[in-house]
C-alpha positions as CSV (number, residue, x, y, z in Angstrom):
1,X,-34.5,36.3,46.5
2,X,-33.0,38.9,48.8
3,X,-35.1,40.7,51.8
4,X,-32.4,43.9,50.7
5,X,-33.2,44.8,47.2
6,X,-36.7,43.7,47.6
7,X,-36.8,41.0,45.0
8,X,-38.5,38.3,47.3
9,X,-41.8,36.8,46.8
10,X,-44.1,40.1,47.2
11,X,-44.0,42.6,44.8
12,X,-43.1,45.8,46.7
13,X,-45.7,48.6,45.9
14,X,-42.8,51.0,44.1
15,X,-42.2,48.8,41.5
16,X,-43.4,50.1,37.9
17,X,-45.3,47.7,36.0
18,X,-45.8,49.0,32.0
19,X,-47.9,48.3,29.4
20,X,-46.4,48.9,26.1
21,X,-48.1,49.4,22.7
22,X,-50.0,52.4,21.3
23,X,-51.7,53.2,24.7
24,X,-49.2,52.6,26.7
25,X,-48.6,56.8,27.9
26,X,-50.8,56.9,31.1
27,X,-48.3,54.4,33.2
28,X,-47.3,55.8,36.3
29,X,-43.5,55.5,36.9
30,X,-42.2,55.0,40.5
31,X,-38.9,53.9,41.2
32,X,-37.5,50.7,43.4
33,X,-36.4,51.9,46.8
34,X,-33.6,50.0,48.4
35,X,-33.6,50.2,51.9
36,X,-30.8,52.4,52.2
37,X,-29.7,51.7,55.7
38,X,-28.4,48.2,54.5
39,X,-26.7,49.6,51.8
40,X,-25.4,52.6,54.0
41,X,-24.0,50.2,56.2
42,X,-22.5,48.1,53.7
43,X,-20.7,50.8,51.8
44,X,-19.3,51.5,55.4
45,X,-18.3,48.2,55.3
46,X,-16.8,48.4,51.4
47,X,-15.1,51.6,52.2
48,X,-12.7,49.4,55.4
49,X,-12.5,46.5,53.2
50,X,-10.8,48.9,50.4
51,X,-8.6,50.7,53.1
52,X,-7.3,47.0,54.0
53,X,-6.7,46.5,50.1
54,X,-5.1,49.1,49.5
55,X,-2.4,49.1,52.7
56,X,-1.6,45.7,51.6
57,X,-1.4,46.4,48.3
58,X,-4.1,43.6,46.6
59,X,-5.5,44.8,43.5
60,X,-9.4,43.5,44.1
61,X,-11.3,43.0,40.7
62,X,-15.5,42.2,41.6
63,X,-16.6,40.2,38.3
64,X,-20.1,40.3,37.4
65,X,-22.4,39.1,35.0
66,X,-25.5,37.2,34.7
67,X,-25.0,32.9,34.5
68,X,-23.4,31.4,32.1
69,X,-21.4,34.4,30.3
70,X,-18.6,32.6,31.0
71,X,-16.7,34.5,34.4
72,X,-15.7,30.9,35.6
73,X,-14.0,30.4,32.1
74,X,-12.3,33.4,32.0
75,X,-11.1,33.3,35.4
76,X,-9.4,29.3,34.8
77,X,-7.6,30.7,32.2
78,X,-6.1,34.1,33.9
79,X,-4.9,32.1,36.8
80,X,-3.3,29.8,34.4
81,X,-1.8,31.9,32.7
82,X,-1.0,34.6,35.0
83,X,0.0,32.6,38.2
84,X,3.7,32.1,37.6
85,X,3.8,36.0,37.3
86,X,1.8,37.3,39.9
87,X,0.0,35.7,43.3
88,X,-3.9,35.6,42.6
89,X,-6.3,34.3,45.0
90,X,-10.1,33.8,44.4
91,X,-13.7,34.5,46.4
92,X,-15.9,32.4,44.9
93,X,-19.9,33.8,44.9
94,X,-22.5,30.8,44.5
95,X,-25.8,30.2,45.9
96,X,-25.1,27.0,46.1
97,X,-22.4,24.7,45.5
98,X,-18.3,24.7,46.2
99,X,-18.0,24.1,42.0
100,X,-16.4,27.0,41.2
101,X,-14.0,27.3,43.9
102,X,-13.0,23.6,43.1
103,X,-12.1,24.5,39.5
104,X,-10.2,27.6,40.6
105,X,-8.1,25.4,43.2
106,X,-7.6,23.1,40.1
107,X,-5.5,26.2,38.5
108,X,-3.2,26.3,41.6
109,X,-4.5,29.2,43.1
110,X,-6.0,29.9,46.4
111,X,-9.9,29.7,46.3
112,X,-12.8,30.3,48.9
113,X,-16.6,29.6,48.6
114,X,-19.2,31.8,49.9
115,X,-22.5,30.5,49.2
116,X,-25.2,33.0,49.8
117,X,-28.2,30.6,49.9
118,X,-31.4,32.4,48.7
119,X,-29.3,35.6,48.3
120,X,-28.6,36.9,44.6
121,X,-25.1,38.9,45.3
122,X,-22.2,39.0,47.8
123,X,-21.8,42.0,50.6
124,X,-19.3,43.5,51.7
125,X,-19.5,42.1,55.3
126,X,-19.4,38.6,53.6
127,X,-15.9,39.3,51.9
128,X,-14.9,40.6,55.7
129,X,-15.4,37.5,57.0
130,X,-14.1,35.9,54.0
131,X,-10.7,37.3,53.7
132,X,-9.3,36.1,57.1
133,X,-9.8,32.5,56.0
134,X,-8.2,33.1,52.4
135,X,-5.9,35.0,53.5
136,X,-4.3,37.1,50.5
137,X,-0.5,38.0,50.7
138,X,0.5,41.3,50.0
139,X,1.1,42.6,46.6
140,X,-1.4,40.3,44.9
141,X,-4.4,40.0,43.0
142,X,-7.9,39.6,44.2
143,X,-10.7,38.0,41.8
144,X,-14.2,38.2,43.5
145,X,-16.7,36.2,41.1
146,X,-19.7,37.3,42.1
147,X,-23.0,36.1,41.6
148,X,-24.2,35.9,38.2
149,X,-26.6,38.5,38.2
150,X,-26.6,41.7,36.2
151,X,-29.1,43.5,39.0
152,X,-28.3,43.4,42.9
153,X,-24.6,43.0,42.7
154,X,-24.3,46.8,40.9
155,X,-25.5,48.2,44.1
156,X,-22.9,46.7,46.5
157,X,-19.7,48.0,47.1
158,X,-16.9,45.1,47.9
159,X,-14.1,47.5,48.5
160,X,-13.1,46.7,44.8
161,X,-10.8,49.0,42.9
162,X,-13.1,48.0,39.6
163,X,-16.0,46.1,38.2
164,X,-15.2,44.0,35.3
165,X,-18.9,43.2,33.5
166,X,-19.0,40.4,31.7
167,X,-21.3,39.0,28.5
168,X,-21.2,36.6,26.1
169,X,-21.9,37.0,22.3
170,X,-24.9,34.4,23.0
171,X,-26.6,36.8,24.6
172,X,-28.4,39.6,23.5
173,X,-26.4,42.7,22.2
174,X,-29.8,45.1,24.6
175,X,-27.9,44.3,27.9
176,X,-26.5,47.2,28.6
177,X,-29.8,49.0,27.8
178,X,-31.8,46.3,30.2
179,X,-28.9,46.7,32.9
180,X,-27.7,49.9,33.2
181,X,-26.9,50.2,36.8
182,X,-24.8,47.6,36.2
183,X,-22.7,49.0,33.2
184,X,-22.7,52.2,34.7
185,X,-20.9,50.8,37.6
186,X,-18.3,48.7,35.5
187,X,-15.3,50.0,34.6
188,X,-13.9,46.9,32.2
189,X,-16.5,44.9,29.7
190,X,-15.0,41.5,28.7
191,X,-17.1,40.8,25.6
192,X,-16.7,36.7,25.8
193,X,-16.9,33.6,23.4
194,X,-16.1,35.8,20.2
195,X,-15.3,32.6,18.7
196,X,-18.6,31.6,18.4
197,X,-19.6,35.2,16.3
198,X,-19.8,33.6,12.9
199,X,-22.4,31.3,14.2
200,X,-24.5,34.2,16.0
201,X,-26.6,37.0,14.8
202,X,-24.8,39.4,17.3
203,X,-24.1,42.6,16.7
204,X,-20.7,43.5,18.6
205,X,-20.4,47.1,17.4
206,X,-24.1,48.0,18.9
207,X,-23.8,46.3,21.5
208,X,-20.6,48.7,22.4
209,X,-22.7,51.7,20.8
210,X,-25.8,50.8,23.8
211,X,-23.2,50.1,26.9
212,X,-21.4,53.4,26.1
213,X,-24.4,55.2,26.0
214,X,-25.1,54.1,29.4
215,X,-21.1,54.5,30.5
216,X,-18.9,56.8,28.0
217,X,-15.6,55.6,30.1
218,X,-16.3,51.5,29.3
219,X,-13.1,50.1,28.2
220,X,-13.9,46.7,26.1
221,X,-12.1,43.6,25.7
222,X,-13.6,41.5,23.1
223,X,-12.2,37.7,24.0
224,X,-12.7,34.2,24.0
225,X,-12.0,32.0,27.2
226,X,-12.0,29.1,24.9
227,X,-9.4,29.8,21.9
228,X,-7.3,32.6,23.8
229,X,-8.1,35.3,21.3
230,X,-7.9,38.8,22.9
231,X,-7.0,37.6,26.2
232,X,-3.1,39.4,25.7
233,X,-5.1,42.5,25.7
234,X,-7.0,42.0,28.8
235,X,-3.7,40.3,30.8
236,X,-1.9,43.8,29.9
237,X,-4.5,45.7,31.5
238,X,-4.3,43.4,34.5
239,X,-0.3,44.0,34.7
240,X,-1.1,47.6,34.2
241,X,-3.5,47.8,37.0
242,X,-1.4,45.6,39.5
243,X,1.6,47.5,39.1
244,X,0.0,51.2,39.2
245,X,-1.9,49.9,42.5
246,X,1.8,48.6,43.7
247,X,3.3,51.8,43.3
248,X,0.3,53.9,45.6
């Protein structure tokens, strides 16, 4: 999908390929190499873009997760409910599609597309070019929704103050086992569509046991985008965050 993280169409020669089972112990492990020029220069990139945050005083939040967790969800109903209190604005990550952006405009607050084509996360140059056109205001709040992917977007730096993670109880509770850059990298874990847990065979408290294994410092909200439950919790974090970033 993206010439960067080598996950086009030929399999690069460092990827390990496994066979499990009882003779499984001869398999040679080699780690993925990103080129790391492009991510050199985009962490230069990250690093100006979080200068510019942070002498205008926009909290920036990068949400990841892989499709359908929910992040669109989640996001609706923060800018509705936040709005009146503080001014959010949103850079919407597709590959393709203006959807998302539409449904945040809906809420009333300033929303941007960028639609990466074949590519499977946003960079930090993109959100460069982005922010002119959105134009934040000072002292506001800066969703990115990224891509949903749970691989290539933990290895690029937005200039975020924090990666928020997100999953849903419909997926499987081994995804911070499966993804760990990803939840190494996060700082927040919304655990979404807990309304739907007495229908599912998911186990919440492992799947908290497996992400902090990966990540000690997780913090966890457990809500649902749908009912409201949980999302008081996850609102006074957001205060919290805005006004600690307001006062540096």
């Amino acid at each position: 999908m993206c010439d960067s993280c080598n996950c086009g169409g030929n399999t690069p020669p460092t990827v390990t390929i496994q066979k499990t089972g009882p003779h499984s112990n001869h398999s040679s492990s080699r780690k993925i190499v990103v080129e790391q020029d492009i991510l050199c220069k985009n962490n230069s990139q990250g690093e100006n873009n979080r200068k510019f945050f942070q002498q205008q005083q926009i909290l920036t939040l990068n949400l990841v997760s892989s499709p359908g967790s929910g992040k669109t969800s989640i996001l609706e109903r923060t800018v509705r409910d936040l709005h009146q209190e503080l001014a959010i604005s949103v850079i919407e990550g597709d590959q393709q599609t203006a959807r998302d952006a539409e449904r945040i405009q809906a809420t009333g607050a300033p929303a941007i597309q960028i639609n990466t084509g074949t590519g499977c996360h946003l960079d930090a140059e993109m959100i460069r070019r982005a922010l002119p056109q959105l134009n934040p205001p000072p002292h506001s709040l800066l969703f990115i929704e990224n891509v949903g992917n749970l691989v290539c977007p933990a290895l690029f730096d937005l200039g975020e103050a924090a990666k928020v993670a997100i999953i849903s109880v419909t997926e499987g509770e081994d995804k911070p086992q499966k993804y760990p850059h990803m939840f190494r990298a996060a700082s927040i874990c919304l655990i979404n569509k807990i309304d739907l847990l007495p229908y599912l065979d998911f186990d919440l408290a492992l799947c908290k046991e497996l992400a902090l294994q990966v990540n000690p410092a997780l913090q966890f909200f457990e809500v649902s985008a749908k009912s409201g439950e949980g999302l008081g919790a996850w609102y006074q974090w957001l205060r919290h965050e805005f006004s600690h970033c307001h006062h540096h």
